[in-house]
MARDO-167711 format. One record per residue (C-alpha): x, y, z. Coordinates in Angstrom, 3 decimals, m for minus. Layout:
N
+----------+----------+----------+
|       px |       py |       pz |
+----------+----------+----------+
|        X |        Y |        Z |
...
+----------+----------+----------+
***
This chain:
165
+----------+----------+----------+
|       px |       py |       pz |
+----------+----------+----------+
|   m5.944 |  m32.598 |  m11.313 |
|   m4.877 |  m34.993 |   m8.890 |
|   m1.864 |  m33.809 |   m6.176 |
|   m0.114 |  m36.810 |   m7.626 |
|    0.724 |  m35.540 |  m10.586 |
|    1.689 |  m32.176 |   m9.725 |
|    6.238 |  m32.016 |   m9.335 |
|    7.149 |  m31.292 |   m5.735 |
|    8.837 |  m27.803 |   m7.015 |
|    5.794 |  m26.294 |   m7.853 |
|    4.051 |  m27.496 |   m4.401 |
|    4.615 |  m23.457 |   m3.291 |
|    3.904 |  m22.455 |    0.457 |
|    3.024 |  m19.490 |    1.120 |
|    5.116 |  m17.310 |    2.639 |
|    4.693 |  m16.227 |    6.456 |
|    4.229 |  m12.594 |    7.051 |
|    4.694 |  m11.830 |   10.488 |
|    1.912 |   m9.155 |   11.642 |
|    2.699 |   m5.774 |   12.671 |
|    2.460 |   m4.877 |   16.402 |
|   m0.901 |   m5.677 |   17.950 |
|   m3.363 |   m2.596 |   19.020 |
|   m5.720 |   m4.107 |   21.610 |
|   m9.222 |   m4.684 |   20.075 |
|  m11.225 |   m1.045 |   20.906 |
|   m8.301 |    1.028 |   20.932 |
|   m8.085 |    3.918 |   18.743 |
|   m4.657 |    3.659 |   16.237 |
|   m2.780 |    6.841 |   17.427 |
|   m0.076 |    8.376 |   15.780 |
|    2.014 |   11.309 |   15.810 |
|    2.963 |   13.376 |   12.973 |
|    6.485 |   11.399 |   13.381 |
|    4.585 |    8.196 |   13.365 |
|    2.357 |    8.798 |   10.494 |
|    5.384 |   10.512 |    8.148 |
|    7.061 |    7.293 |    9.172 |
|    4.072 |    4.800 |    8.221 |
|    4.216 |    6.332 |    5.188 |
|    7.670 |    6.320 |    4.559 |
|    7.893 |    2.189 |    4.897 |
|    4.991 |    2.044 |    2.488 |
|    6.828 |    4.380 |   m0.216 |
|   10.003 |    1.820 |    0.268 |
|    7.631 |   m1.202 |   m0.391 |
|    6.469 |    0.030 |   m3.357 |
|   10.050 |    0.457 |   m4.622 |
|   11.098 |   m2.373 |   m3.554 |
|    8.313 |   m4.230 |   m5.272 |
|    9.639 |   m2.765 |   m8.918 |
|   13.518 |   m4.211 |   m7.894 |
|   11.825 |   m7.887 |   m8.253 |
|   12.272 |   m8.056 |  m11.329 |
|   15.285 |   m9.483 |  m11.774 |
|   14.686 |  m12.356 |   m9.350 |
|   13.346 |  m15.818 |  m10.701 |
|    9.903 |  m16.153 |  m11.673 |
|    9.411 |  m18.158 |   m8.434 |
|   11.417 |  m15.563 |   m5.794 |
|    9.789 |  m13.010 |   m7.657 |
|    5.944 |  m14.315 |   m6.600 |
|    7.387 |  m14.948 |   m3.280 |
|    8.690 |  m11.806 |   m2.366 |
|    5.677 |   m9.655 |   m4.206 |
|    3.482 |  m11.799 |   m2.376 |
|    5.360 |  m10.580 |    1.201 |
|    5.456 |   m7.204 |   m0.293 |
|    1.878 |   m6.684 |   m0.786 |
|    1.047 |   m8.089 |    2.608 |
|    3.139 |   m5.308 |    4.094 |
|    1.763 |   m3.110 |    1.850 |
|   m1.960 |   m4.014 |    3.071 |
|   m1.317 |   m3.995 |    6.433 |
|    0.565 |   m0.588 |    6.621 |
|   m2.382 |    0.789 |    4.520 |
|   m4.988 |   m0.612 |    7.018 |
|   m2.971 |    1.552 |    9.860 |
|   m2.815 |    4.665 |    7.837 |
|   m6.104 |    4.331 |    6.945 |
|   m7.083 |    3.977 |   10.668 |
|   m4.611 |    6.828 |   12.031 |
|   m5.546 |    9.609 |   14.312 |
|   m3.304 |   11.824 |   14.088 |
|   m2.607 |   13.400 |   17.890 |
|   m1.162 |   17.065 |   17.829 |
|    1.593 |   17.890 |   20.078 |
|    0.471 |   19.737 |   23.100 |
|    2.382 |   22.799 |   24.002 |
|    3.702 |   22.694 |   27.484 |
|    1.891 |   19.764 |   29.199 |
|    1.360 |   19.636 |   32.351 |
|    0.146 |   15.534 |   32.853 |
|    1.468 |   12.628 |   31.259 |
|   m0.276 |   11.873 |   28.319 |
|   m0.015 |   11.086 |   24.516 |
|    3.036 |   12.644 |   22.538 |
|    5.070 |   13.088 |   25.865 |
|    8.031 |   13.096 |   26.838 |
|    8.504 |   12.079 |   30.808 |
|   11.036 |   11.337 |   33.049 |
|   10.348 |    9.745 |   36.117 |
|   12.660 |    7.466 |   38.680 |
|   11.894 |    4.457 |   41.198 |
|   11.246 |    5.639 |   44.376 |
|   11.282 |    1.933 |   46.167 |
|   14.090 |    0.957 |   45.776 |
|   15.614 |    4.218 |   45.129 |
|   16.976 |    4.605 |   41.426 |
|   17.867 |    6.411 |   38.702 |
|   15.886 |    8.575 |   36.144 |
|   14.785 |    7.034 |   33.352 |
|   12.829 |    8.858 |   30.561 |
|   10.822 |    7.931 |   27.112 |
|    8.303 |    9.716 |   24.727 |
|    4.898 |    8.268 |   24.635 |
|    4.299 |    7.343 |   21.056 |
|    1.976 |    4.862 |   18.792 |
|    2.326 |    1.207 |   18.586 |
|    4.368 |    1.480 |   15.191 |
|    6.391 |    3.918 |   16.352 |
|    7.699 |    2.220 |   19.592 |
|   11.157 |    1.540 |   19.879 |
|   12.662 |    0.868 |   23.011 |
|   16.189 |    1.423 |   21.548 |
|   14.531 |    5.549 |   20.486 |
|   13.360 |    5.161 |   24.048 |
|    9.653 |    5.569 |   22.747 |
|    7.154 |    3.439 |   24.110 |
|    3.723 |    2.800 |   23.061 |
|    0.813 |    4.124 |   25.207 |
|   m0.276 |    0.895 |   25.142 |
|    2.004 |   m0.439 |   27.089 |
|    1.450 |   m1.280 |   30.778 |
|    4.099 |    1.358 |   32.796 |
|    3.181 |    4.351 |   30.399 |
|   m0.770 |    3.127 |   31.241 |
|    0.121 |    2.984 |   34.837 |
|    1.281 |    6.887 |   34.769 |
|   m1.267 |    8.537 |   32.102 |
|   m2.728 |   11.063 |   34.112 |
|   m0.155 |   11.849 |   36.251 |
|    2.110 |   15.174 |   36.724 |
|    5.300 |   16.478 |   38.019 |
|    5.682 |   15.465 |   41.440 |
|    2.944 |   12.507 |   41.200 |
|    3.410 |    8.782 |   42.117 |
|    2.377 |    5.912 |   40.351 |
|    2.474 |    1.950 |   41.346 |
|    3.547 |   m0.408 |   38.308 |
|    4.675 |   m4.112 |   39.429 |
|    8.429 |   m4.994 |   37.606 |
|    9.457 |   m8.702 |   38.419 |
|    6.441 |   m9.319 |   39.832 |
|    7.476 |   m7.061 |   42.901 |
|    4.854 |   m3.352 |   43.143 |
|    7.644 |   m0.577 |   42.845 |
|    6.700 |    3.150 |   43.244 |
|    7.661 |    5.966 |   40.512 |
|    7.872 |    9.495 |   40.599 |
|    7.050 |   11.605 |   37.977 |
|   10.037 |   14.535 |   37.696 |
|    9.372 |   16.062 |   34.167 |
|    6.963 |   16.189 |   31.156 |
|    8.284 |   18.050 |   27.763 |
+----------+----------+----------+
***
């Protein structure tokens, strides 16, 4: 049938599901137990969620399953690609599953501190970062009493590492 004689209502576009946070092409998905309990936690809520469409219009209803099972999808292809990373008891470097303080040496300032978490766990508000992300790959590696060198501003500054939990 031609386009023309199709009514402009039922000319549908499909919704836009935004994707979740990118994981750099060759990196391994890791999680922690946190992150994984919490991946699965979103997809139990989409499934619910799905069952309270009924009582939208037949039109909403499509729309918002359609969304739905995107999410659903794509939180099913990072489960299904998880490695789970066990918490290591006392640590002595910076590395997955951390927690680290460290402070600016140049210019002097204060302590700041964040666990080292999976890219769906991140949250900078949680003050978990991803160990994707460019400071916490800057000071993998390092222990107590270590610098690092990450550039903020476009200016290098110089870190100390002060604590690892």
């Amino acid at each position: 049938m031609s386009r023309g004689f199709v009514k402009e209502d039922d000319q549908e576009e499909p919704p836009f599901v935004p994707p979740r946070a990118s994981l750099p092409s060759g990196v391994d998905n890791y999680v922690t137990s946190e992150g994984l309990a919490q991946l699965k936690l979103e997809r139990e809520e989409l499934i619910k969620s799905r069952k309270e469409t009924r009582t939208l219009s037949e039109r909403d209803r499509r729309r918002e399953n359609t969304v739905i099972d995107v999410k659903i999808s794509q939180l099913d292809e990072r489960i299904d690609s998880a490695q789970l990373i066990a918490p290591h008891e006392n640590p002595t470097e910076v590395r997955f599953g951390v927690q680290v303080s460290f402070e600016s040496l140049s210019p002097k300032g204060p302590p700041r501190k964040f666990k080292v978490v999976g890219v769906d766990e991140a949250n900078i508000r949680a003050l978990k970062v991803a160990f994707t992300a460019p400071i916490v790959q800057a000071m993998m590696g390092k222990r107590v009493g270590e610098t690092f060198v990450f550039e903020q501003a476009g200016k290098p500054m110089q870190f100390e590492v002060i604590q690892i939990e």
